[in-house]
N, C-alpha and C positions, 0 to 999 in steps of 0.2 A: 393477138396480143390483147389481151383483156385487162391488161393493167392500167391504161389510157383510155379505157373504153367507159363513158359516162352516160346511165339511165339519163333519157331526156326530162325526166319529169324535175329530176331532184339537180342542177346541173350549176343552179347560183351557189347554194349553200356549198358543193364541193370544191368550187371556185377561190369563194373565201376564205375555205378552210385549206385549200392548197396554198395558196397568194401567204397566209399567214403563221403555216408553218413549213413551208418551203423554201425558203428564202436562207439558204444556210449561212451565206454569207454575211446578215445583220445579226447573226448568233453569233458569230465568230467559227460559224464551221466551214470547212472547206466541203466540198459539191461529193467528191469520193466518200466521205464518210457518209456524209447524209442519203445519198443514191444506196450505199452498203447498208445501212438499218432500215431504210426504204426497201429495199427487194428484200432482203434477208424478209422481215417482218411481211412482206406480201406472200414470197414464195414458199414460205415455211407453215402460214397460216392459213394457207389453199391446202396445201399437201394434210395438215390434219386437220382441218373440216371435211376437207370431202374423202377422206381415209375413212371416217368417223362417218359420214353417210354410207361410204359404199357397205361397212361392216353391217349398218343397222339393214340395208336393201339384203345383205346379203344372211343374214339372221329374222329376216322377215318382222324387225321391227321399224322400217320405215315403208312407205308405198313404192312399191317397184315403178308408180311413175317418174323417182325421183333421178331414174339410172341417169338419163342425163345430162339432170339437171347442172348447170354452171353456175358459177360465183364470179360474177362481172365486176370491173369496177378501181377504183384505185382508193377505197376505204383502208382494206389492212396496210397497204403502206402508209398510208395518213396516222393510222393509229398507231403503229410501230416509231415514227420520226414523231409522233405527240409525247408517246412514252419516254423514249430517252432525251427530250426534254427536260424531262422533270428532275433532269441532274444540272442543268443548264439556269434553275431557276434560285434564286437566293435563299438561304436554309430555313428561314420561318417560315416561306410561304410555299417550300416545296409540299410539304405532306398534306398540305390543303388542294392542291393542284393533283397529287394523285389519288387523295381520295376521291373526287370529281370523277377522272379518268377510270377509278375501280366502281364506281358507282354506274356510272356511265355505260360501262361496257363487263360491267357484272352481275347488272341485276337482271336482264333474260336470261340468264344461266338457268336459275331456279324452276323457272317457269318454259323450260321447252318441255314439252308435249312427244311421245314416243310414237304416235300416228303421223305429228306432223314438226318434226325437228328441225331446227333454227340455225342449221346450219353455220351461218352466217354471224350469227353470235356467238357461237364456237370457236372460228373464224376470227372475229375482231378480241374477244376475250386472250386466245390463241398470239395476236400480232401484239395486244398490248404487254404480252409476257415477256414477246420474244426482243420488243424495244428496249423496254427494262433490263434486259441481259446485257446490252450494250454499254454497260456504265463505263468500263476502263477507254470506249470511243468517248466519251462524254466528259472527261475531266479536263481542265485547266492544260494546253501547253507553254515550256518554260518559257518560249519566246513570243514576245508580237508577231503574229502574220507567220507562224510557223505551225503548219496544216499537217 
């Protein structure tokens, strides 16, 4: 299970950033939704980053040391429940909040290298689209406390 599995190095800041967008219930989201754009946005954003490695190993544009290589970690879920946030957030200041988030996890796009591809920002690019999809989980329901 590599979705709870946290590099020791980097282990505060993913803390933070879980503690403070994890929390569905001071959104007003209930745990099922939030879990559902959490794995969706994990397991979707694995499947084509490392689709996209294996093609380049397999086209001989990446190094055949990458066969098998993994993508640890509970970032693309993080970035997928960050994404459909940004429906969560008041109208002036949403489009400033995603552009952060496209900036954020769009600007290694440019700059991956075909010797040695970034999988991983494929990956979180990949979860930040796949949260975004999620908008009709994201809107307003008619009642209080109705999840």
């Amino acid at each position: 299970m590599t979705l709870l599995w946290i590099d020791g190095r980097h282990w505060i800041p993913c803390l933070v950033l879980f503690t403070l967008f994890s929390h569905p219930r001071s959104n007003g989201w209930a745990t099922l939704r939030w879990i559902t754009v959490g794995l969706t946005a994990h397991v979707g954003a694995t499947h084509v980053s490392e689709g996209l490695l294996d093609l380049a190993i397999d086209y001989h544009q990446a190094l055949h040391k990458l066969v098998g290589a993994e993508d640890i970690g509970i970032s693309y879920f993080l970035v997928g429940v960050k994404a459909v946030f940004t429906y969560r957030i008041a109208w002036p200041w949403r489009w400033g909040y995603l552009a952060i988030l496209l900036l954020i996890f769009g600007f290694p796009l440019p700059r991956i290298d075909l010797d040695d591809p970034n999988f991983t920002a494929i990956g979180h690019f990949c979860s930040l689209r796949i949260g975004l999809c999620f908008y009709p989980m994201a809107r307003e329901r008619g009642r209080r406390g109705e999840y």
